[in-house]
C-alpha positions in Angstrom: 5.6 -1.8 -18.8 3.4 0.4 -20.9 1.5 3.1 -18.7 -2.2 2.0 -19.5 -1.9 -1.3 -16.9 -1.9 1.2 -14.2 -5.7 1.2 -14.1 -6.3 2.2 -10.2 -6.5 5.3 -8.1 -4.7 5.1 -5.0 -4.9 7.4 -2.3 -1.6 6.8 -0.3 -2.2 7.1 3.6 0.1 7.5 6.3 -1.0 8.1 10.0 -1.3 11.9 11.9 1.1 12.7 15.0 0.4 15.5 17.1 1.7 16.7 20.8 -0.4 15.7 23.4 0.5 18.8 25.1 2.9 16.4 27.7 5.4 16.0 25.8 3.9 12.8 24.8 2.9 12.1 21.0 -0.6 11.3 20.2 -1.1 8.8 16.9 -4.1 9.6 14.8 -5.9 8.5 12.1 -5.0 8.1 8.6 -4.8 11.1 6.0 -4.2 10.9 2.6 -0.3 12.0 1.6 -0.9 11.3 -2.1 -2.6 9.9 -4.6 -1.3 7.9 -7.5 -2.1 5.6 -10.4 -1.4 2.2 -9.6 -1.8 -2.0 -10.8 -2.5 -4.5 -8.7 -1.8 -7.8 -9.0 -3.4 -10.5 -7.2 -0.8 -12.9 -5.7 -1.6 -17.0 -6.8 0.1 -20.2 -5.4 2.5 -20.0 -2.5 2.2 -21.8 0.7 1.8 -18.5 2.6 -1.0 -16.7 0.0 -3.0 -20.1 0.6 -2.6 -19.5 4.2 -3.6 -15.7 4.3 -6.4 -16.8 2.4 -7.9 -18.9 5.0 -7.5 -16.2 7.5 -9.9 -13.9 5.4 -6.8 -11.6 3.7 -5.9 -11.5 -0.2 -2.3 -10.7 -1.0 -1.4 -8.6 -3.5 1.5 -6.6 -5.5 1.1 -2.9 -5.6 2.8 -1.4 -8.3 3.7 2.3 -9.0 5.7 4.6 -11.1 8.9 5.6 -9.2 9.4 9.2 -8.0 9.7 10.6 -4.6 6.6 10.6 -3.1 6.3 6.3 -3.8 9.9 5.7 -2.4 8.9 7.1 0.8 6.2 4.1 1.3 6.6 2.2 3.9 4.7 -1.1 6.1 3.1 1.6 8.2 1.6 3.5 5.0 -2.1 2.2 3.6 -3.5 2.4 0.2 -7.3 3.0 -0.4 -8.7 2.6 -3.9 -10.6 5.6 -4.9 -13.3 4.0 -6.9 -14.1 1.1 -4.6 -12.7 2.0 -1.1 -11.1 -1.0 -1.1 -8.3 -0.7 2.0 -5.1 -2.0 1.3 -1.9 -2.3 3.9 0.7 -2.5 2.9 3.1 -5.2 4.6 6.5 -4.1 2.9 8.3 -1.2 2.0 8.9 -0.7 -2.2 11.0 -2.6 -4.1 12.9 -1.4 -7.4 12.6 -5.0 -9.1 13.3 -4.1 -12.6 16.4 -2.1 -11.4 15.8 0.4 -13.8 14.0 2.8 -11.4 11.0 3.2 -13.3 8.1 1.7 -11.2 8.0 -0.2 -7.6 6.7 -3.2 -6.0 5.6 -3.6 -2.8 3.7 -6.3 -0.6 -0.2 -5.3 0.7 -3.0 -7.3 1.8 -6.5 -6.7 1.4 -8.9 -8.1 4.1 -9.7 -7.7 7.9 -6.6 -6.5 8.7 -6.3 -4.0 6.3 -8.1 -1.6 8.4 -6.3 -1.2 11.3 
């Protein structure tokens, strides 16, 4: 896949942890890890796009060049697009689909639930 389909700016997000000074661990908000090119690709068709749809969320396929930082995504990791602000969570940890280890899928919905 040439380079110039990786048209968005993705700053990748993973919650803050900190002591609560208990020995208890406080979760906070999200802070941007990296950022990254990215394509995304609007999911068409299945039974289970057409019913996110009707609960107000838009799946989509992330994809990424594969290095270090993009392996270490996970379903607890966001994505925010730096042009539109656009939140996008991601449902599903990266996937090498072309087995070749040059870019990643992974799963994210965009939508109400994106910003939890």
């Amino acid at each position: 896949m040439p380079a110039g389909k990786l048209r968005s700016r993705l700053h990748f997000q993973q919650r803050t942890t900190g002591d609560d000074g208990y020995g208890g661990i406080i979760v906070g908000d999200f802070a941007t890890v990296f950022t990254d090119a990215a394509e995304i690709i609007p999911r068409m068709g299945s039974e289970a796009v057409l019913g996110a749809r009707l609960q107000g969320l838009q799946p989509v396929t992330i994809r990424v060049r594969s290095h270090v930082a993009t392996r270490a995504l996970g379903a607890t990791w966001r994505a925010v697009d730096a042009r539109s602000g656009a939140v996008y969570a991601i449902t599903s940890p990266p996937v090498n689909v072309s087995q070749k280890n040059d870019y990643i899928d992974m799963l994210a919905t965009i939508g109400t639930q994106a910003d939890a």
